[in-house]
Backbone as XML, in Angstrom:
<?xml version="1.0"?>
<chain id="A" units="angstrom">
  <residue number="1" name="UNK">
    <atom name="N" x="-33.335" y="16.753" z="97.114"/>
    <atom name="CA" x="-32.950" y="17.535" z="98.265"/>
    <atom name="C" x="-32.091" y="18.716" z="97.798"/>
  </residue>
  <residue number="2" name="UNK">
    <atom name="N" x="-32.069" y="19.423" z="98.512"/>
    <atom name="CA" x="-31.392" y="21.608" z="98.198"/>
    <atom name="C" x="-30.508" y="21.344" z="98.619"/>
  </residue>
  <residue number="3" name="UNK">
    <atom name="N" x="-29.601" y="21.629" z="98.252"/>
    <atom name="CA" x="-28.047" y="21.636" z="98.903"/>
    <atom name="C" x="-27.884" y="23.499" z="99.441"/>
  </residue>
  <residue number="4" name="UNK">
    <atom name="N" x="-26.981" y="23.827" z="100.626"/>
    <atom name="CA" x="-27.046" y="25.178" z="100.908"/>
    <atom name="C" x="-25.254" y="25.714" z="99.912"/>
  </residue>
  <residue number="5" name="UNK">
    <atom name="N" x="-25.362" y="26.064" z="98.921"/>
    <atom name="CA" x="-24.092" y="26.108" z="98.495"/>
    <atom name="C" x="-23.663" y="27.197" z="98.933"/>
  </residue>
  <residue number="6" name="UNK">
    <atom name="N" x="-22.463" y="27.367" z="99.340"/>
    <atom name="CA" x="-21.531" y="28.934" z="99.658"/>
    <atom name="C" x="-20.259" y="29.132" z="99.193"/>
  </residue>
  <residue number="7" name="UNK">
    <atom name="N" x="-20.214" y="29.907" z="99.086"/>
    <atom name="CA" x="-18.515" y="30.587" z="98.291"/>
    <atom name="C" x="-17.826" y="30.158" z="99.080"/>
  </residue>
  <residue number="8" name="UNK">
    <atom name="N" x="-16.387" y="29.555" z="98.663"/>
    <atom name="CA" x="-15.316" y="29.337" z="99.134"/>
    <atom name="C" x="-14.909" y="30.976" z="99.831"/>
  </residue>
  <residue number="9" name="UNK">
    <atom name="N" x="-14.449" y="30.230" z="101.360"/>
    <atom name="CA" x="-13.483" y="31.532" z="101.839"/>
    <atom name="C" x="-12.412" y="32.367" z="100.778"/>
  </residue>
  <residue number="10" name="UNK">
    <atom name="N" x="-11.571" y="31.713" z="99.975"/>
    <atom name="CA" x="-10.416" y="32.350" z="99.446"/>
    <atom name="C" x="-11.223" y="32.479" z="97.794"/>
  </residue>
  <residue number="11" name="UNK">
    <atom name="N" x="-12.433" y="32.771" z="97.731"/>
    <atom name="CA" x="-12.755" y="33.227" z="96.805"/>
    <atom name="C" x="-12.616" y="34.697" z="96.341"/>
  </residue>
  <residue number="12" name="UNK">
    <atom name="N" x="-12.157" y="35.214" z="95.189"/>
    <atom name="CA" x="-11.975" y="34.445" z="93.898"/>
    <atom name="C" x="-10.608" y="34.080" z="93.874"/>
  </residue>
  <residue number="13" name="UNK">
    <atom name="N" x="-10.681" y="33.128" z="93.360"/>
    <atom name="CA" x="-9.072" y="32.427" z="93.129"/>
    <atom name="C" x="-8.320" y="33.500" z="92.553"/>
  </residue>
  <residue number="14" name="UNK">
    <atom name="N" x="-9.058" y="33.449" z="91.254"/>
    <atom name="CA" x="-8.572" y="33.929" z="90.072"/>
    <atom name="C" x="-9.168" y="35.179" z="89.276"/>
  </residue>
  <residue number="15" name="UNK">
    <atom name="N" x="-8.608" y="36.444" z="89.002"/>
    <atom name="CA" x="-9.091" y="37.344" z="88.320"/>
    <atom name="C" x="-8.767" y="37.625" z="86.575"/>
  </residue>
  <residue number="16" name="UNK">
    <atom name="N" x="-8.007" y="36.618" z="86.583"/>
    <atom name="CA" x="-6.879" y="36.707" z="85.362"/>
    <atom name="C" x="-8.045" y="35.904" z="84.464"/>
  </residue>
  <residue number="17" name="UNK">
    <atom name="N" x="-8.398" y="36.458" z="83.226"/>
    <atom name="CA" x="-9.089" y="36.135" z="81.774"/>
    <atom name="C" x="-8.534" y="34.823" z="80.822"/>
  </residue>
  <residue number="18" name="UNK">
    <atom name="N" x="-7.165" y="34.358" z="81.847"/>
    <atom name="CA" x="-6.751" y="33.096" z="80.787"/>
    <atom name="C" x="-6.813" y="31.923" z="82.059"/>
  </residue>
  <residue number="19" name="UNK">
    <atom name="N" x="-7.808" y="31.504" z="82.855"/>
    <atom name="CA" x="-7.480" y="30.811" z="83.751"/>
    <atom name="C" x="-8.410" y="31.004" z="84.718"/>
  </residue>
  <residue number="20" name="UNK">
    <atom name="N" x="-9.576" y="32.141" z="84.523"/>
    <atom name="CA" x="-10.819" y="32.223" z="85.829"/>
    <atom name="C" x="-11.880" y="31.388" z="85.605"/>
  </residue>
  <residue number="21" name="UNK">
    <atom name="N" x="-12.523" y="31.569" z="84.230"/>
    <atom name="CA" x="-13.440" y="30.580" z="83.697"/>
    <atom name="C" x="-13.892" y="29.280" z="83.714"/>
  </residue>
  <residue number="22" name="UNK">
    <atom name="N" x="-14.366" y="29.029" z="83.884"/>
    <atom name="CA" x="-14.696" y="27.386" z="84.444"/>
    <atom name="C" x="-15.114" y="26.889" z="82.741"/>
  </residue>
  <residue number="23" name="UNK">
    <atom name="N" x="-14.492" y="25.716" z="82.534"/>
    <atom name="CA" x="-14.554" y="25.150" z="80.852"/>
    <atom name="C" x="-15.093" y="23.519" z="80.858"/>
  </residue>
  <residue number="24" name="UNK">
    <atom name="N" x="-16.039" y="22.995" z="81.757"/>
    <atom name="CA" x="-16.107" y="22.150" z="82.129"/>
    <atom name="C" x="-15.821" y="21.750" z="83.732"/>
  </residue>
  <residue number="25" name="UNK">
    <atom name="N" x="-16.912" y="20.045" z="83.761"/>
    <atom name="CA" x="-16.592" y="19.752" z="85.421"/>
    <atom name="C" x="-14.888" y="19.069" z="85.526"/>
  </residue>
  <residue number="26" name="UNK">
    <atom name="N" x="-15.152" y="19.110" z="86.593"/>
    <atom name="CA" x="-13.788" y="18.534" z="87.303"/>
    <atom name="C" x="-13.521" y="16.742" z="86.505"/>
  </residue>
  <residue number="27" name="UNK">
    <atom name="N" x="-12.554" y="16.383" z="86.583"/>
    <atom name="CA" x="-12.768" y="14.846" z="86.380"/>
    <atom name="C" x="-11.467" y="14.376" z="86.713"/>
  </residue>
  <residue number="28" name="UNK">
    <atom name="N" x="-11.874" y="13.192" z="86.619"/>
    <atom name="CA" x="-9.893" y="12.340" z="87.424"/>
    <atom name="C" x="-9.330" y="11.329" z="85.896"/>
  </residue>
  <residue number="29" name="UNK">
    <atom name="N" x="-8.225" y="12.059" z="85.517"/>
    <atom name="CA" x="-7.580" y="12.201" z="84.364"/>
    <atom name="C" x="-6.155" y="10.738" z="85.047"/>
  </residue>
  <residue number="30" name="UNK">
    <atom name="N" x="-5.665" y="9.904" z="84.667"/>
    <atom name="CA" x="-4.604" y="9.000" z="85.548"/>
    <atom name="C" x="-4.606" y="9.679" z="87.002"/>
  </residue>
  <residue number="31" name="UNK">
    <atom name="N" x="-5.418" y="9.125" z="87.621"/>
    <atom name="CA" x="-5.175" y="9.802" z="89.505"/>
    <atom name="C" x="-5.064" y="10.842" z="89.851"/>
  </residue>
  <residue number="32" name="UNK">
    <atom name="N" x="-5.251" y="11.991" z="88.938"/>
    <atom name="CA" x="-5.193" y="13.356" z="89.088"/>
    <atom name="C" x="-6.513" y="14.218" z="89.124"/>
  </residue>
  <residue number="33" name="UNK">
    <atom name="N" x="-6.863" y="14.517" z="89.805"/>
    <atom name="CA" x="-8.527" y="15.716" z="89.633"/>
    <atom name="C" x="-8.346" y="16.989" z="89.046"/>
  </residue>
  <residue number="34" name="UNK">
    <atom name="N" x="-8.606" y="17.232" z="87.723"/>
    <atom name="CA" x="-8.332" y="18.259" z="86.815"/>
    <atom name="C" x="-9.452" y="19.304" z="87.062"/>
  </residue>
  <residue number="35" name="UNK">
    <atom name="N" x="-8.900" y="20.255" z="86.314"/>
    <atom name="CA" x="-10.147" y="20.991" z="86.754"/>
    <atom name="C" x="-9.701" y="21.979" z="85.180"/>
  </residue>
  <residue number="36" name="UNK">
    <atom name="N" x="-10.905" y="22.169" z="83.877"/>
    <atom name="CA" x="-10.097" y="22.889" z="82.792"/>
    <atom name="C" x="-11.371" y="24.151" z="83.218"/>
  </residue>
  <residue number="37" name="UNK">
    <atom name="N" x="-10.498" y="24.957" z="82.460"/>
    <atom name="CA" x="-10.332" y="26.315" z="82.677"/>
    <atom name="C" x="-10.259" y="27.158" z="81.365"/>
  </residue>
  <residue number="38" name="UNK">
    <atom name="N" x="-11.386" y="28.207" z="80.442"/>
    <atom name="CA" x="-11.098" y="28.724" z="79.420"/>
    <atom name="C" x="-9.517" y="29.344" z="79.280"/>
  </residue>
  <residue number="39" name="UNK">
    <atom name="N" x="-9.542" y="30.001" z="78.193"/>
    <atom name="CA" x="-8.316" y="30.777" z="78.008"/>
    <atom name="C" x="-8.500" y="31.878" z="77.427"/>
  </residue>
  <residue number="40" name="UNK">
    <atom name="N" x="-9.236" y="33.063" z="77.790"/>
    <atom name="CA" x="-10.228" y="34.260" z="77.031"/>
    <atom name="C" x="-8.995" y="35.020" z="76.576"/>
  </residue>
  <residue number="41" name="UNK">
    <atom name="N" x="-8.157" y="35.255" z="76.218"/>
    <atom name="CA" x="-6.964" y="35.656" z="76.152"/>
    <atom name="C" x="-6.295" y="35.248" z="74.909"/>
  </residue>
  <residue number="42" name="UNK">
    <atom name="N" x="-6.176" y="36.167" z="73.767"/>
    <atom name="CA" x="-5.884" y="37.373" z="73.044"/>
    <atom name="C" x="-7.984" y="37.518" z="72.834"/>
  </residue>
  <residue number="43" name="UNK">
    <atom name="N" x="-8.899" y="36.122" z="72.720"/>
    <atom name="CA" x="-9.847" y="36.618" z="72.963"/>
    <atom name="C" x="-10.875" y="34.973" z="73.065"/>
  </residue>
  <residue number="44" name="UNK">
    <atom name="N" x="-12.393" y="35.704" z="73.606"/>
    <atom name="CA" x="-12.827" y="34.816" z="73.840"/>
    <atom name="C" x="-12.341" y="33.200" z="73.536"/>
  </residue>
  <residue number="45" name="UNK">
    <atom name="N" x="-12.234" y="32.066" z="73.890"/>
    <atom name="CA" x="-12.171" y="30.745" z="73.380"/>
    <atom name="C" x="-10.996" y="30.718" z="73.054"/>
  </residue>
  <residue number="46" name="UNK">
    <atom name="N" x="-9.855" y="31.339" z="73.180"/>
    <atom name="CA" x="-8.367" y="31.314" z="72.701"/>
    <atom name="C" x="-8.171" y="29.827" z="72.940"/>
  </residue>
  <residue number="47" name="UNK">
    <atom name="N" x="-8.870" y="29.171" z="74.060"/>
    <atom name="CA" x="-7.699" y="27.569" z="74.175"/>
    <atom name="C" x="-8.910" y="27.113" z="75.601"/>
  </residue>
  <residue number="48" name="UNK">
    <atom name="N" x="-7.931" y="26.047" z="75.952"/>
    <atom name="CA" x="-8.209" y="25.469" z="77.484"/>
    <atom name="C" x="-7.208" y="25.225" z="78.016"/>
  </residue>
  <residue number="49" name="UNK">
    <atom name="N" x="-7.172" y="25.608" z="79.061"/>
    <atom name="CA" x="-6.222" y="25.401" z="80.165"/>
    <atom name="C" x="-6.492" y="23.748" z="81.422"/>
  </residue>
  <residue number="50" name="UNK">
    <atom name="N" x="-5.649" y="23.357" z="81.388"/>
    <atom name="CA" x="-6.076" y="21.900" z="82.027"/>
    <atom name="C" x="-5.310" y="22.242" z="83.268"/>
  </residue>
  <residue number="51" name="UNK">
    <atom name="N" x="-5.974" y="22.465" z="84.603"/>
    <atom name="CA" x="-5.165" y="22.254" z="86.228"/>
    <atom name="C" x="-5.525" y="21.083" z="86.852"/>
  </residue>
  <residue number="52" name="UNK">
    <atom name="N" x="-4.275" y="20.691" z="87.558"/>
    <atom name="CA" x="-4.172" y="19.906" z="88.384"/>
    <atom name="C" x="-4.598" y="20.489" z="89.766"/>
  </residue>
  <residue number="53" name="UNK">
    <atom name="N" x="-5.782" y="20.356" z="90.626"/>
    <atom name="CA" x="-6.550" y="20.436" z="91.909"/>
    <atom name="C" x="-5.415" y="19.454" z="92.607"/>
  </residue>
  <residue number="54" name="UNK">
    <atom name="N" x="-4.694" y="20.161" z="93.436"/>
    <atom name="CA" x="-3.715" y="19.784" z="94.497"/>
    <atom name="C" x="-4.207" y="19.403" z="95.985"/>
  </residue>
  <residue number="55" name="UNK">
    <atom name="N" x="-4.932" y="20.454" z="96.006"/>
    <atom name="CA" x="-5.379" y="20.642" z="97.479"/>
    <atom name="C" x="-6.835" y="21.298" z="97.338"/>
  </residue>
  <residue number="56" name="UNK">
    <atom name="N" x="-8.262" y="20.827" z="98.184"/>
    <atom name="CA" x="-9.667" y="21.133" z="98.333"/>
    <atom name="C" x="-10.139" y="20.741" z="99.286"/>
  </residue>
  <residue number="57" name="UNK">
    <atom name="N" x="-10.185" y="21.885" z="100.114"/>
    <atom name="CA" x="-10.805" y="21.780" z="101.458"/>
    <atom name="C" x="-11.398" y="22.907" z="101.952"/>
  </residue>
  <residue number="58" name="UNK">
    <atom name="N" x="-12.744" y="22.754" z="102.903"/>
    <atom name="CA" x="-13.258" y="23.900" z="103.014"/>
    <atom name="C" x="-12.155" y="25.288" z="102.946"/>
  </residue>
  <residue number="59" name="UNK">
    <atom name="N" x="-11.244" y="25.371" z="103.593"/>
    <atom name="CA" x="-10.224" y="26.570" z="103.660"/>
    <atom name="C" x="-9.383" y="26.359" z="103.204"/>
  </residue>
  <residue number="60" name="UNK">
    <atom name="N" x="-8.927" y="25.527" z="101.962"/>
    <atom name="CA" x="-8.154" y="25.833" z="101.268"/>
    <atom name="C" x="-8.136" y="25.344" z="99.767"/>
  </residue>
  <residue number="61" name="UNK">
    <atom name="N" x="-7.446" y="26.078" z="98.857"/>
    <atom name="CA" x="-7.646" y="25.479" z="97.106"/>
    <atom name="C" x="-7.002" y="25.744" z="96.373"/>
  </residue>
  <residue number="62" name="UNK">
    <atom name="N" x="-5.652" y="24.528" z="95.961"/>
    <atom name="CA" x="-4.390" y="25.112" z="95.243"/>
    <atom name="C" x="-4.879" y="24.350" z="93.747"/>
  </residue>
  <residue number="63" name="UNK">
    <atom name="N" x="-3.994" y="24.666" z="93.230"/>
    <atom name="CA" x="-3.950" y="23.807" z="91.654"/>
    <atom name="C" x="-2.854" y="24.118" z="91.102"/>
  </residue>
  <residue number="64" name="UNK">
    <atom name="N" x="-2.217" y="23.260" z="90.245"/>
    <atom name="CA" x="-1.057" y="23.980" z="89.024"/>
    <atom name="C" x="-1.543" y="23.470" z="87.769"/>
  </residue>
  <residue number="65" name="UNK">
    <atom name="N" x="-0.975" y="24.303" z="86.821"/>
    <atom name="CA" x="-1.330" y="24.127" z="85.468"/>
    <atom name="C" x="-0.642" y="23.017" z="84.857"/>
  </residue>
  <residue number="66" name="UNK">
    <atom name="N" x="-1.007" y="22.219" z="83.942"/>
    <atom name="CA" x="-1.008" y="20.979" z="83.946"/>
    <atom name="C" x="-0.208" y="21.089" z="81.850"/>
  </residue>
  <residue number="67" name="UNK">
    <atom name="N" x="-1.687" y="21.377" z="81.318"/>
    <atom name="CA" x="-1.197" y="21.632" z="79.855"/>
    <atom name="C" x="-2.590" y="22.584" z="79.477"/>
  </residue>
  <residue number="68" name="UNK">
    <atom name="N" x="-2.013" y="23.089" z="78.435"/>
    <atom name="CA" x="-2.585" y="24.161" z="77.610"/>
    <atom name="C" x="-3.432" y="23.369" z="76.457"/>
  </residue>
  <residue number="69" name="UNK">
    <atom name="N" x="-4.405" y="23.593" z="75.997"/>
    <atom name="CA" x="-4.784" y="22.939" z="74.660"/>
    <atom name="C" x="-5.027" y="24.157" z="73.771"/>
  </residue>
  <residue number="70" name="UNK">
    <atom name="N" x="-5.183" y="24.249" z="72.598"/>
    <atom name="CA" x="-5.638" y="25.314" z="71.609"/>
    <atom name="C" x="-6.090" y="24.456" z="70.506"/>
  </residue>
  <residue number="71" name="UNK">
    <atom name="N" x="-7.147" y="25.528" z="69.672"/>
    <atom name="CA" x="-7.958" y="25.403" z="68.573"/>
    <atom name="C" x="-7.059" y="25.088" z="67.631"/>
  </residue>
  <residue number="72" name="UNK">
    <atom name="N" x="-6.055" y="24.904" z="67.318"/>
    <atom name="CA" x="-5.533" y="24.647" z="66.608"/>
    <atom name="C" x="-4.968" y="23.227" z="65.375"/>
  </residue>
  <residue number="73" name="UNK">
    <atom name="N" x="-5.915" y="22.192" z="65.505"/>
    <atom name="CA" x="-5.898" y="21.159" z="64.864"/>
    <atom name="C" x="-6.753" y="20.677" z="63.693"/>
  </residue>
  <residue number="74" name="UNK">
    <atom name="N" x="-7.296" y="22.071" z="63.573"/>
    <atom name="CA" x="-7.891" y="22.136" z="62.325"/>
    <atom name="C" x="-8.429" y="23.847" z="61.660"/>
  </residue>
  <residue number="75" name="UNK">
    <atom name="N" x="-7.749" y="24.643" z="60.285"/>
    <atom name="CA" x="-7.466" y="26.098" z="60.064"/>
    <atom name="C" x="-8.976" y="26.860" z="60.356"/>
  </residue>
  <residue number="76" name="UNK">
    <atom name="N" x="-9.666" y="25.945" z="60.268"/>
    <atom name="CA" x="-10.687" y="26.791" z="60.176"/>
    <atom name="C" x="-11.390" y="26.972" z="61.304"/>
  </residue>
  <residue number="77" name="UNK">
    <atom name="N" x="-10.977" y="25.983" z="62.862"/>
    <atom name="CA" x="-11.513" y="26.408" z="63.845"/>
    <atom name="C" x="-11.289" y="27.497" z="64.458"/>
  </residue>
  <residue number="78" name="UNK">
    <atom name="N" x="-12.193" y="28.433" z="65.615"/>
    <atom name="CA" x="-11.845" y="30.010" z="65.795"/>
    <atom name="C" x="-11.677" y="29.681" z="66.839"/>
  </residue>
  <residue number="79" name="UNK">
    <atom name="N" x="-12.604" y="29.111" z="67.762"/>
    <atom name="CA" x="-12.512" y="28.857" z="69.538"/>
    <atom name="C" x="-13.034" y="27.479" z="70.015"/>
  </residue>
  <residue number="80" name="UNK">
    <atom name="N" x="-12.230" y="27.469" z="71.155"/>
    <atom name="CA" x="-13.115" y="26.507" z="71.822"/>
    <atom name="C" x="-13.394" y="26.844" z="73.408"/>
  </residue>
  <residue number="81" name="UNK">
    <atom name="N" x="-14.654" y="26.507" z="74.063"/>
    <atom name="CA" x="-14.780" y="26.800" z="74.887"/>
    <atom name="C" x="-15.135" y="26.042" z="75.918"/>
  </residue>
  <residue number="82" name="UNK">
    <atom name="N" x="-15.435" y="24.340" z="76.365"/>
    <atom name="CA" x="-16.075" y="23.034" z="77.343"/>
    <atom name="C" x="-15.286" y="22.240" z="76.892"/>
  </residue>
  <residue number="83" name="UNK">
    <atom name="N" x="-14.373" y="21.407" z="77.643"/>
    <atom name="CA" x="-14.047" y="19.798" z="77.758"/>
    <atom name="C" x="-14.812" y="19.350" z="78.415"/>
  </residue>
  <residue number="84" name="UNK">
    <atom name="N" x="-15.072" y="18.152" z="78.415"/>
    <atom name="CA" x="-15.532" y="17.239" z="79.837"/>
    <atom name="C" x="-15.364" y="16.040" z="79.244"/>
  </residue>
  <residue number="85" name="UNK">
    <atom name="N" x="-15.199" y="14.783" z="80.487"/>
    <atom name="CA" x="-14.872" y="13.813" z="80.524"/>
    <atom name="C" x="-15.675" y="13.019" z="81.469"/>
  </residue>
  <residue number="86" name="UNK">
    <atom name="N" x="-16.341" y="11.814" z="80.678"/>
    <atom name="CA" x="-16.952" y="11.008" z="80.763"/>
    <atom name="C" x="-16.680" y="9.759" z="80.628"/>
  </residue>
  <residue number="87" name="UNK">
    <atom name="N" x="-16.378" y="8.751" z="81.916"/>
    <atom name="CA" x="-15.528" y="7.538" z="81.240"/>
    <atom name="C" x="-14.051" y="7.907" z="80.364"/>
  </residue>
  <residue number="88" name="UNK">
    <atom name="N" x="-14.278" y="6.642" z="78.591"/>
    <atom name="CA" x="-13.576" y="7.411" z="78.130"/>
    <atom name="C" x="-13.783" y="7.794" z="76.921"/>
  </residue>
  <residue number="89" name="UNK">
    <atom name="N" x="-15.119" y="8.392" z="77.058"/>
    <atom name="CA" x="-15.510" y="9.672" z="76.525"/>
    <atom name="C" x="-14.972" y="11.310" z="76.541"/>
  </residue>
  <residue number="90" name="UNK">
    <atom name="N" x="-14.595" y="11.785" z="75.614"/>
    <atom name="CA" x="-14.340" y="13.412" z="75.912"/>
    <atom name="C" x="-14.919" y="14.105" z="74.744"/>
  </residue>
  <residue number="91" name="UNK">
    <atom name="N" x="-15.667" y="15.136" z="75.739"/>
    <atom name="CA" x="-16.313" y="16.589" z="74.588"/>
    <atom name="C" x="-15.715" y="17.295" z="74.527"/>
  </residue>
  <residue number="92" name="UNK">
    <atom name="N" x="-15.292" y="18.338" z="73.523"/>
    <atom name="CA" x="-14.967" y="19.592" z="73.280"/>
    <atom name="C" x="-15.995" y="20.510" z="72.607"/>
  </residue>
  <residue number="93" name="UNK">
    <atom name="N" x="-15.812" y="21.464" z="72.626"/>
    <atom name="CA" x="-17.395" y="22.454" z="72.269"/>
    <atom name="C" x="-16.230" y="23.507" z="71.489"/>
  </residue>
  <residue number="94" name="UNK">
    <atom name="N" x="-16.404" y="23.344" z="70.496"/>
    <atom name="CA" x="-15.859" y="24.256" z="69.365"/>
    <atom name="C" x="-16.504" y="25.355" z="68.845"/>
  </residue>
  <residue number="95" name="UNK">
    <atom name="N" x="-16.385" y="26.465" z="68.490"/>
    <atom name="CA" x="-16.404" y="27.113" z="66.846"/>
    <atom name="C" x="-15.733" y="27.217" z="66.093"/>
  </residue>
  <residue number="96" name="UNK">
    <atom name="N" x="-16.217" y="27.227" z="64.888"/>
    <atom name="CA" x="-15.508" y="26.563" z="63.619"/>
    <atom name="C" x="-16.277" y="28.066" z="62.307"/>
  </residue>
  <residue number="97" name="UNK">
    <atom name="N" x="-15.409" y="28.552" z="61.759"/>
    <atom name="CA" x="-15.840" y="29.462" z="60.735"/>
    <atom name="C" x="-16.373" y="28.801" z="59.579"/>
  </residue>
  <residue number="98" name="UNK">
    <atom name="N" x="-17.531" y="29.234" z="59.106"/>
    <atom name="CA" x="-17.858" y="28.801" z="58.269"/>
    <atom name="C" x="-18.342" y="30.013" z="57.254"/>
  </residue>
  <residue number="99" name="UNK">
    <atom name="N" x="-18.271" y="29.262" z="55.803"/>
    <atom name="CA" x="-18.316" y="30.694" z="54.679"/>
    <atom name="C" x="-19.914" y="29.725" z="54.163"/>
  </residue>
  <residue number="100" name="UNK">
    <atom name="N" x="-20.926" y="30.886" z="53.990"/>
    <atom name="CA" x="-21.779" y="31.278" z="53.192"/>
    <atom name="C" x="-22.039" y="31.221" z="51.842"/>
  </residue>
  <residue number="101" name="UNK">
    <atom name="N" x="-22.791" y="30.805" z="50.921"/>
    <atom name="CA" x="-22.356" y="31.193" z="49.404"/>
    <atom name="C" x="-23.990" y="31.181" z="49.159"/>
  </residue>
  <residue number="102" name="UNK">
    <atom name="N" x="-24.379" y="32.841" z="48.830"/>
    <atom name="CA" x="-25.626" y="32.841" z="48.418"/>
    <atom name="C" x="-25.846" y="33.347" z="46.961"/>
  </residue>
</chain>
């Protein structure tokens, strides 16, 4: 079956490059409905942003920011850009530099 989807009234939330992006679905993290969010900011894949979905209702849609994650747990990664959570399963979708030797 088609679902009729439509834009939220108070669309767009967000215009801001560290926090508009959608980085994955929603999921319920200890009783909380997260919602992560790229971080394009100093540039593409800089990080993920993790919000807490406060309030969702046809006319209305708050969130606060929850925690920040960054590429940073290993030198050679550049970006990351998808979490999602499955059970307790979690993806991250990385790039990672890699050198050539021909």
């Amino acid at each position: 079956m088609e679902e009729d989807f439509k834009p939220h009234p108070s669309n767009p939330q967000y215009r801001d490059v560290r926090r508009a992006r959608p980085a994955g679905k929603l999921f319920i993290n200890e009783g909380l409905l997260i919602r992560p969010a790229q971080i394009g900011a100093p540039h593409y894949g800089s990080g993920i942003v993790l919000n807490e979905v406060k309030e969702l209702s046809p006319t209305v849609f708050k969130e606060v920011e929850v925690e920040k994650i960054f590429p940073n747990w290993e030198k050679r990664i550049h970006a990351m850009h998808t979490l999602n959570r499955e059970g307790s399963l979690t993806i991250i979708d990385i790039q990672k530099r890699r050198f050539r030797w021909f």
